[in-house]
C-alpha positions in Angstrom: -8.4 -7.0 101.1 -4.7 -5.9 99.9 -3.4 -9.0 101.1 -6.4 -11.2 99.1 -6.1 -9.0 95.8 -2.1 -8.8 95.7 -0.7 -12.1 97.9 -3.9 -14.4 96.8 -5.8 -13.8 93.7 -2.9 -13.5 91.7 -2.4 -17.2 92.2 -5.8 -18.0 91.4 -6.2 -15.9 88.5 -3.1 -17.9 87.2 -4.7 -20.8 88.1 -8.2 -19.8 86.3 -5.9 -19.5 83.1 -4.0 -22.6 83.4 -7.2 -24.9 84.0 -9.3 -23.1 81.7 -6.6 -23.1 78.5 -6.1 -26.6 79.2 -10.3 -27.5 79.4 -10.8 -25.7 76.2 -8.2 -27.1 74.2 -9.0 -30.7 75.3 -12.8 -30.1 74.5 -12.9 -27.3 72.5 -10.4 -27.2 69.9 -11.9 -26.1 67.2 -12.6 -22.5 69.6 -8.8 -21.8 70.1 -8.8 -19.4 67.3 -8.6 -15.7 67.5 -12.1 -15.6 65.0 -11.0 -13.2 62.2 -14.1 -11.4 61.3 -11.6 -9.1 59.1 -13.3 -10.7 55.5 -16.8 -9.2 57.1 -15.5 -5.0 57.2 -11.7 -4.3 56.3 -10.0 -1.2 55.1 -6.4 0.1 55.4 -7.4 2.2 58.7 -8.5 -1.3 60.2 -5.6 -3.3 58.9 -3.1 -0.4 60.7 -4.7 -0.6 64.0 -4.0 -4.1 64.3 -0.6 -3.5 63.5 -0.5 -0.7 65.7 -2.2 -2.6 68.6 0.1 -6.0 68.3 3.4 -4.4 68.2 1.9 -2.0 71.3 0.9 -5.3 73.5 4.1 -7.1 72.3 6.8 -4.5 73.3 4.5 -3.6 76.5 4.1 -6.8 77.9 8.0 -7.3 76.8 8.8 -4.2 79.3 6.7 -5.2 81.6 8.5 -8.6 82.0 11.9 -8.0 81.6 11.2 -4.5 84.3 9.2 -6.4 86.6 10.8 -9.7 86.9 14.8 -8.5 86.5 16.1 -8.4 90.2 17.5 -4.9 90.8 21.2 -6.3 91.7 21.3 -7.5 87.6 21.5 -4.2 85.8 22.1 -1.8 88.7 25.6 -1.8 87.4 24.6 -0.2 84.2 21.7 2.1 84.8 20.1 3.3 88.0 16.9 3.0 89.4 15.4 6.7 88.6 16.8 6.2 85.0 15.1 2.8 84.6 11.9 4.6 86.1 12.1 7.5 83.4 12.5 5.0 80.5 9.9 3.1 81.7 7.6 6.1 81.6 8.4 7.3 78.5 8.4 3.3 77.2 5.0 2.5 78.5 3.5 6.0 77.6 4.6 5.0 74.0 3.7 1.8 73.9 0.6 2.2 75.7 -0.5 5.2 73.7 -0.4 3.0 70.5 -2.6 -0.1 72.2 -4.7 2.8 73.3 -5.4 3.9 69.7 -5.5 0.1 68.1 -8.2 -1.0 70.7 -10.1 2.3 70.3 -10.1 1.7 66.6 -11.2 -2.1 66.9 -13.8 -1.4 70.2 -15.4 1.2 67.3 -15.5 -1.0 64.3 -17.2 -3.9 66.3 -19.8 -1.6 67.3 -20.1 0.7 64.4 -20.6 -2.0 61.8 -23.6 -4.0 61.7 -22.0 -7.2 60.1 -19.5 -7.2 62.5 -21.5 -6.2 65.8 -23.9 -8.9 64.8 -21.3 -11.8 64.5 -19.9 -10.3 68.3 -20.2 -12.2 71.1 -20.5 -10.5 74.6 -17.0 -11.6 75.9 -15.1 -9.5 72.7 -16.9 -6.6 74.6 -15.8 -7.6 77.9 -12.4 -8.4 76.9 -11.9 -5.0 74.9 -13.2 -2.7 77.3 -10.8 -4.7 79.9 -8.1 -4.3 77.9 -9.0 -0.3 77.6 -9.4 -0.2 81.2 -6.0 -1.9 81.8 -3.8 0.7 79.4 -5.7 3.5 80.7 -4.8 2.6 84.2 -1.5 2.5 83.1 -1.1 6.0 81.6 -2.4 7.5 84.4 -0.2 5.8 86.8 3.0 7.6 84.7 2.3 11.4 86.3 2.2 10.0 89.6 5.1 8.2 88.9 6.7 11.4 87.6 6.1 12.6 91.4 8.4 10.1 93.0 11.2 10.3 90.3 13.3 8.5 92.7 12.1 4.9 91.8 10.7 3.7 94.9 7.5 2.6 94.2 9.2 0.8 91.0 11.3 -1.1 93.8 8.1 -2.3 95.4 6.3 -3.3 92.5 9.0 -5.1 91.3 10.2 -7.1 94.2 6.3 -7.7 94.5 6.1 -9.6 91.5 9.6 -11.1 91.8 7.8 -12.3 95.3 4.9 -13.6 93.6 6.5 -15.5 90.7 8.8 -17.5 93.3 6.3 -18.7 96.0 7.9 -16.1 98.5 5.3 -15.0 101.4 4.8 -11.3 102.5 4.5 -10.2 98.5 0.6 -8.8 99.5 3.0 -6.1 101.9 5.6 -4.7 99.4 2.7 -3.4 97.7 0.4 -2.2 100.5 1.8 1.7 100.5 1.8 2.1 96.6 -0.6 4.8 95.2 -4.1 3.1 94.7 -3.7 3.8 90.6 -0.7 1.0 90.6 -2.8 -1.8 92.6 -6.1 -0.8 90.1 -3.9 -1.5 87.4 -2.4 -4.6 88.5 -5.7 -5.8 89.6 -7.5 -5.4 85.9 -4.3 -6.2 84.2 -4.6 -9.9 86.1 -8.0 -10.2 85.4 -7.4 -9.7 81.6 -4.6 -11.5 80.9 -5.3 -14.4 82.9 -8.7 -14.7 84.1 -10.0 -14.2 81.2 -7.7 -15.2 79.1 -9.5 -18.7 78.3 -13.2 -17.7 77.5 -12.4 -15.1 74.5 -10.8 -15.1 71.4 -7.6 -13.1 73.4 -6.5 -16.8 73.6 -5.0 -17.0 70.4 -2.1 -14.9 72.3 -0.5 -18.4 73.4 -0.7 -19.8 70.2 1.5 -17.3 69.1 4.1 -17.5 72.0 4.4 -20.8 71.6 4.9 -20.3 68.0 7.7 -17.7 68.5 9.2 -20.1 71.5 8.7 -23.9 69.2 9.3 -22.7 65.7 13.4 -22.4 65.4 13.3 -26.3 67.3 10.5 -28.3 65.2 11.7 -30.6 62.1 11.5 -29.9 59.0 8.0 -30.6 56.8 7.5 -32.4 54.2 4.5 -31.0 51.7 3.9 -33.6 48.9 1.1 -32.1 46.3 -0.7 -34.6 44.8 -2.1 -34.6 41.5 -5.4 -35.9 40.4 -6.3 -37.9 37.5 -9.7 -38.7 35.9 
């Protein structure tokens, strides 16, 4: 099982994402939106939880890439490993705390309010409370991380998904004697982000990475406004 979930399905998940993105926006087009209900039940709380909740996701998926996937040779020179554990404790219990709030805040609106619970589809549900599940997971793993301040486990997970991202076999082992909080997280935080990824509205995510990544290269535009005559 530990070498299915963390040497295997991570591949598939990733592959689930890539075939499915590509399905729906060859088919689908007009779906690859993130369907704003906002115009249905909006107020200021509602309009600071999303800020809250995409700044949260965008610097904790930012810390989670550039901790996972740096090798340990490239900034062992400048900060240690228990140093880079303890700000990535108090990072991720930061971070996580405010996606915590934002998705608490959206999970209650779409059931609270009638117009928008009625225009809801079950995947916003599933994605939500998957996305709950995932930062929860991750807030619980920081006191056990607080445990092992020496960074050990940090070391595994790391060269786990280093292992993973370049084809490297034996990845499934580096992770096999990690507290079971770290593989339930990684487990749901896989299924969120890429298995489901393409059947919701969390899809709109790569729209806006590829925005970030494509907007200082595009050419200019040219708007020409045309006036009518009778």
């Amino acid at each position: 099982m530990n070498y299915f979930l963390f040497g295997i399905y991570p591949y598939i998940a990733l592959a689930i994402c890539i075939v499915g993105c590509r399905y729906r926006y060859r088919h689908y087009p007009e779906s690859w939106k993130a369907s704003s209900d906002m115009f249905l039940e909006t107020d200021r709380l509602h309009r600071l939880s999303l800020r809250i909740l995409h700044w949260g996701i965008f610097l904790l998926l930012g810390g989670h890439v550039v901790g996972l996937l740096t090798p340990h040779e490239i900034y062992e020179p400048f900060i240690s490993i228990a140093h880079k554990q303890m700000l990535a404790m108090v990072g991720g219990g930061v971070f996580g705390g405010m996606v915590l709030v934002g998705l608490s805040l959206l999970l209650f609106r779409r059931i609270y309010f009638l117009r928008v619970r009625r225009t809801s589809v079950p995947m916003d549900y599933v994605v939500l409370v998957s996305l709950l599940l995932s930062v929860m997971t991750g807030l619980a793993t920081i006191p056990v991380s607080a445990g092992h301040p020496h960074g050990d486990v940090m070391i595994a997970l790391s060269s786990w998904a280093q292992n993973i991202v370049t084809f490297q076999p034996g990845a499934a082992d580096l992770v096999a004697g990690v507290p079971l909080i770290y593989k339930i997280h990684i487990f749901i935080g896989m299924t969120t982000l890429f298995t489901l990824l393409p059947f919701g509205r969390l899809i709109h995510a790569i729209s806006g990475v590829a925005a970030i990544a494509v907007y200082p290269f595009r050419p200019w535009q040219v708007v020409r406004l045309l006036r009518w005559r009778k």
